[in-house]
LUMNU-782200 format. One record per residue (C-alpha): residue number from 1; x, z, y. Coordinates in nm, 2 decimals. Layout:
<NUM <X Z Y>> ...
***
This chain:
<1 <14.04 11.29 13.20>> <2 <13.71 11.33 13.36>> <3 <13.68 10.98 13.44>> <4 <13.64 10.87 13.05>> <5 <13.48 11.19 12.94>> <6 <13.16 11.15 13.14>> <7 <13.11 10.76 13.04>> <8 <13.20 10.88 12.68>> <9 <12.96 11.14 12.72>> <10 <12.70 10.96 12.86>> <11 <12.73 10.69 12.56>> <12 <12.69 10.98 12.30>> <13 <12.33 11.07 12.50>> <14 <12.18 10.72 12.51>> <15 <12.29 10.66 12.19>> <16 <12.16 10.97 12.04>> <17 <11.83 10.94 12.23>> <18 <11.79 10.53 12.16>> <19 <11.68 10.57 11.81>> <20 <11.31 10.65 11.88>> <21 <11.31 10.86 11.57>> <22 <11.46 10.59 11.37>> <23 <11.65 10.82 11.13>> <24 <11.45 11.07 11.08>> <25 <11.14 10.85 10.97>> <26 <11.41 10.68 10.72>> <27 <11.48 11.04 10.58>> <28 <11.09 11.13 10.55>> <29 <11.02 10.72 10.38>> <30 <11.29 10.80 10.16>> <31 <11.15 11.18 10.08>> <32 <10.78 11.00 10.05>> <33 <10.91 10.70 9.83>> <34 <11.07 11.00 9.62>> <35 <10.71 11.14 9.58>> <36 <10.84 11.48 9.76>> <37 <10.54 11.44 9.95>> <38 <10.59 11.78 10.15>> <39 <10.95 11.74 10.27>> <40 <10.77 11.38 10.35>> <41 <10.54 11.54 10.54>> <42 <10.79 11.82 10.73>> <43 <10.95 11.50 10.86>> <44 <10.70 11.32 10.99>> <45 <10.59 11.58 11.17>> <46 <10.92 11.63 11.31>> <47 <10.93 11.32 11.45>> <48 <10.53 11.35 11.60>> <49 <10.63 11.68 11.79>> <50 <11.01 11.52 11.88>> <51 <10.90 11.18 12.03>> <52 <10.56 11.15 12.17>> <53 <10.56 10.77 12.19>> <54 <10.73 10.48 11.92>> <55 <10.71 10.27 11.68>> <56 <10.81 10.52 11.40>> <57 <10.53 10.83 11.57>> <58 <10.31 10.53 11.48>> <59 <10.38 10.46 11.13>> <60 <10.46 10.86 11.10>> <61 <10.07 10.91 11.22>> <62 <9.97 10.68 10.99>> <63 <10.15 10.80 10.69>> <64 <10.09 11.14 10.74>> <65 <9.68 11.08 10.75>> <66 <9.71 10.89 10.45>> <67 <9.92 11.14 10.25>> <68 <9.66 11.43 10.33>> <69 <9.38 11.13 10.25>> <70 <9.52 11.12 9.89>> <71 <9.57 11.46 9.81>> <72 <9.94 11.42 9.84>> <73 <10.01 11.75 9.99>> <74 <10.06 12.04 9.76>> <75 <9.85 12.34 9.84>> <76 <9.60 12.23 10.07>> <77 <9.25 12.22 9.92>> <78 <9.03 11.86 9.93>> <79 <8.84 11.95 10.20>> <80 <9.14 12.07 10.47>> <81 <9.32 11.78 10.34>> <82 <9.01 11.52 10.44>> <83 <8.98 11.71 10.82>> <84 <9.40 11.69 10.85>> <85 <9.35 11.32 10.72>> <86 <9.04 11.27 10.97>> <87 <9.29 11.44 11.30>> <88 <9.58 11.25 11.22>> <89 <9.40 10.93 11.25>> <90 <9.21 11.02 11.54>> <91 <9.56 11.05 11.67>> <92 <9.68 10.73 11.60>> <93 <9.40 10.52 11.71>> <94 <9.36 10.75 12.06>> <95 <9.74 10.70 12.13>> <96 <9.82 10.38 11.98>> <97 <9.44 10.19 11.99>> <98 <9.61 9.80 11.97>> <99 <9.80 9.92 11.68>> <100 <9.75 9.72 11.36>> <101 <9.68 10.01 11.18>> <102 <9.46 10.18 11.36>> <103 <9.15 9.95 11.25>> <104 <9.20 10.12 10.92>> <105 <9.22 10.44 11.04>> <106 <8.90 10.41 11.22>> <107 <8.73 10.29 10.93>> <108 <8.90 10.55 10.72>> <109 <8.77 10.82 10.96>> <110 <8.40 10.71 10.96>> <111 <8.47 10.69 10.58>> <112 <8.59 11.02 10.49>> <113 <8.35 11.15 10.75>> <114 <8.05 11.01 10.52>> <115 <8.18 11.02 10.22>> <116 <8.39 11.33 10.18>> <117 <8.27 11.63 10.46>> <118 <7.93 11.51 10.45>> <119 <7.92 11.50 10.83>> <120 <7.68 11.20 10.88>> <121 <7.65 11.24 11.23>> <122 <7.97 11.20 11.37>> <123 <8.05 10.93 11.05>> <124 <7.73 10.73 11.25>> <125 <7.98 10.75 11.51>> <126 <8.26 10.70 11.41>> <127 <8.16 10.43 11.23>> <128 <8.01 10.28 11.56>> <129 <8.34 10.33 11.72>> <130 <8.52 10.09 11.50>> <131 <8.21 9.82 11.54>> <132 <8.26 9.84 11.95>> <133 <8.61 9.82 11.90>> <134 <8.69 9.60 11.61>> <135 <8.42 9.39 11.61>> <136 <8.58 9.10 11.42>> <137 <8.83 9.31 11.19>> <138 <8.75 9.23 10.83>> <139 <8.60 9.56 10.77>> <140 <8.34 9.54 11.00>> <141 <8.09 9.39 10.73>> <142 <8.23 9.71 10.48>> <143 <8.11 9.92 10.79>> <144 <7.78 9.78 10.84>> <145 <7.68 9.81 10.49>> <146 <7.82 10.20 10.51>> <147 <7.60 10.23 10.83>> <148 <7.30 10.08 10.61>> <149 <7.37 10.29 10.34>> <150 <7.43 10.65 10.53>> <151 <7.31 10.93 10.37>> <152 <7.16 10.74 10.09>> <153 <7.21 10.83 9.73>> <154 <7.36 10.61 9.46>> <155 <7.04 10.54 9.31>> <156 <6.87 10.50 9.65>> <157 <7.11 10.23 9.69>> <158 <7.04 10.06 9.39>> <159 <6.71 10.07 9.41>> <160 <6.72 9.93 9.80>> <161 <6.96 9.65 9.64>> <162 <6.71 9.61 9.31>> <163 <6.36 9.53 9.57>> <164 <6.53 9.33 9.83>> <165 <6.62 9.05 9.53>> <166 <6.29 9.07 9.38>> 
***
């Protein structure tokens, strides 16, 4: 009897362990596709604090930023959202920096920086960050003309783009 219950056993935990959080991102994609955006985000984050490397921590990261970036969340105010946004990308692109999402992230951070918490220092940064790093991602020229444009009012802007085609 012990001779097939510790094989058996030892199936059950590789088996259990294999799925790299496989089931439990399914469960919080199927809460987010069901627009139940905070059992969406309870499940992500029990994947993050479960498995602290994979595939699905990845795309967890990733959708968890992006839910605080739109406002998703119930009860948590625009600002908190943008900083939980801002960490959970930081996350992502520290852990997983040859991901293919974490070019947007970076651009998202520099961008909510700027644009949202007004912190134009670290979006200078930030911003700079991406440029070192994804110099020939497709939103490199976006970031340029951000970095051009920091701190500048609307109008400014115009009026900067109204003399330079006179």
């Amino acid at each position: 009897m012990k001779k097939i219950f510790l094989p058996i056993l030892l199936i059950f935990i590789f088996s259990c362990s294999s799925d790299n959080g496989k089931k439990v991102y399914d469960e919080g994609l199927k809460f987010y596709n069901e627009k139940k955006y905070s059992e969406a985000l309870e499940k992500f984050n029990e994947l993050i604090n479960e498995y602290s490397s994979g595939e699905f921590r990845e795309k967890s990261l990733m959708l968890i930023g992006s839910m605080y970036y739109m406002y998703l969340i119930p009860n948590v105010d625009q600002n908190e959202s943008n900083k939980k946004a801002v960490d959970y990308f930081r996350i992502l692109i520290k852990e997983y920096p040859n991901s293919k999402d974490s070019p947007k992230a970076a651009f998202l951070v520099g961008y909510i920086l700027a644009n949202h918490l007004n912190k134009l220092d670290e979006a200078k940064l930030a911003y700079q960050f991406f440029l070192d790093n994804y110099p020939e991602n497709e939103l490199a020229k976006s970031i340029k003309l951000e970095l051009e444009n920091l701190g500048k009012s609307p109008e400014e802007i115009l009026q900067n783009k109204i003399s330079k085609s006179k």
